[in-house]
C-alpha positions in Angstrom: -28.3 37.2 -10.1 -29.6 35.8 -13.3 -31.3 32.5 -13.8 -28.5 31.7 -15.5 -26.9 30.1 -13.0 -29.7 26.7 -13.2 -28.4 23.7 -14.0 -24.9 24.5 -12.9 -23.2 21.6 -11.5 -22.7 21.7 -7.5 -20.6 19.2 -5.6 -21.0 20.2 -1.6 -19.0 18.8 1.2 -20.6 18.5 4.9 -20.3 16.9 8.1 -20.5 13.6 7.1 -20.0 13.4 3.5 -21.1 15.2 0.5 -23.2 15.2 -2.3 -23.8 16.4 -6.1 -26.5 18.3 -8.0 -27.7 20.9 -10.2 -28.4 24.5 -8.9 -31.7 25.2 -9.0 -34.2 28.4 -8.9 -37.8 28.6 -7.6 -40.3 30.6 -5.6 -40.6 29.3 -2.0 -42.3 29.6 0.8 -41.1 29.7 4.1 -43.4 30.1 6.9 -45.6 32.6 5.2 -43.1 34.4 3.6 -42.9 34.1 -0.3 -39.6 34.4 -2.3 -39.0 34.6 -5.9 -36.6 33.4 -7.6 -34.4 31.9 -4.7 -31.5 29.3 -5.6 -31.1 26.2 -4.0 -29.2 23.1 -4.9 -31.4 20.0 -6.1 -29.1 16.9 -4.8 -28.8 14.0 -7.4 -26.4 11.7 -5.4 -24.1 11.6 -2.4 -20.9 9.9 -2.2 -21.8 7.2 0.2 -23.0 3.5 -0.8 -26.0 3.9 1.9 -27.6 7.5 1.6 -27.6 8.8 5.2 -30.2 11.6 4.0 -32.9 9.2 3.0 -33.0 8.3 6.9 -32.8 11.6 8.3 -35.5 12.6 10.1 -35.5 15.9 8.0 -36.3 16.7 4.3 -33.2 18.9 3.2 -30.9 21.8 4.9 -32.0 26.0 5.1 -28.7 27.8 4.7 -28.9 31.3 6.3 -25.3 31.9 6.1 -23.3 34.8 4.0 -23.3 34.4 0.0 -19.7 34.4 0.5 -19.6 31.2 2.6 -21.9 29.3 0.2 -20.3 26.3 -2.0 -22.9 28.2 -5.2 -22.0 31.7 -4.3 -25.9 32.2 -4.1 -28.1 34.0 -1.6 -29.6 32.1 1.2 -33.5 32.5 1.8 -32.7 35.0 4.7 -30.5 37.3 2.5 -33.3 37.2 -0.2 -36.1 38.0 2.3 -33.5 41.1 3.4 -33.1 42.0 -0.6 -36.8 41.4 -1.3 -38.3 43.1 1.7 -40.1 40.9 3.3 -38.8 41.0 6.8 -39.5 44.4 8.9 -35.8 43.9 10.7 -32.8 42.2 9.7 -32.9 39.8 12.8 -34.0 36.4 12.8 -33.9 33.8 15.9 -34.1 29.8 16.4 -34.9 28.4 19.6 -34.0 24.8 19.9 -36.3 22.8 21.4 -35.3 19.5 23.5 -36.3 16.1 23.0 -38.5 15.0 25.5 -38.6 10.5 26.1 -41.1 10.4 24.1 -40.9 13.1 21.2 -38.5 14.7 18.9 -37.3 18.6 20.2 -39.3 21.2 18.7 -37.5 23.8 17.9 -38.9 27.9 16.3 -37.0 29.9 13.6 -38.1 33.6 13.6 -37.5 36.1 10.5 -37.7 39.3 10.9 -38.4 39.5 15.0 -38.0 38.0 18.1 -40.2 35.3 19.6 
């Protein structure tokens, strides 16, 4: 894909609202591994008066799903580590950690391998 896709408008629906932006391209890093030119949408503004993602106890959403299945019709950082070669298999794994009383789960994303 060309950059010509940045500054595309992107309207996304989810769970428990949704949200506008502009598509957006940049290297990224995700846990050591380094992709060009990956897509991603920057969010400007969600539909709701009181922005449930300024209290989330996260900083944004990793897609991993099929280009297909994507509101932009872009590749998700694990089909761009596929395409770029930067994972040895095409396997990846998440372990989901549980909250204990006194701390937030922890949970493990692996590319490329098992953990």
């Amino acid at each position: 894909m060309s950059n010509i896709l940045v500054g595309k408008n992107v309207a996304i629906e989810y769970g428990t609202g949704s949200l506008k932006g502009v598509l957006s391209s940049e290297t990224v890093n995700v846990g050591g591994i380094t992709i060009t030119n990956q897509y991603f949408t920057e969010a400007l503004a969600t539909k709701e008066a009181e922005d449930p993602l300024l209290k989330a106890p996260f900083d944004g959403i990793l897609g991993l799903g099929n280009p297909q299945d994507s509101a932009t019709r872009t590749l998700s950082v694990w089909e761009s580590m596929i395409r770029q070669g930067k994972v040895k298999k095409k396997i990846f794994s998440i372990w989901l950690g549980r909250p204990s009383l006194f701390r937030a789960g922890r949970g493990e994303i692996t590319f490329g391998g098992i953990n």
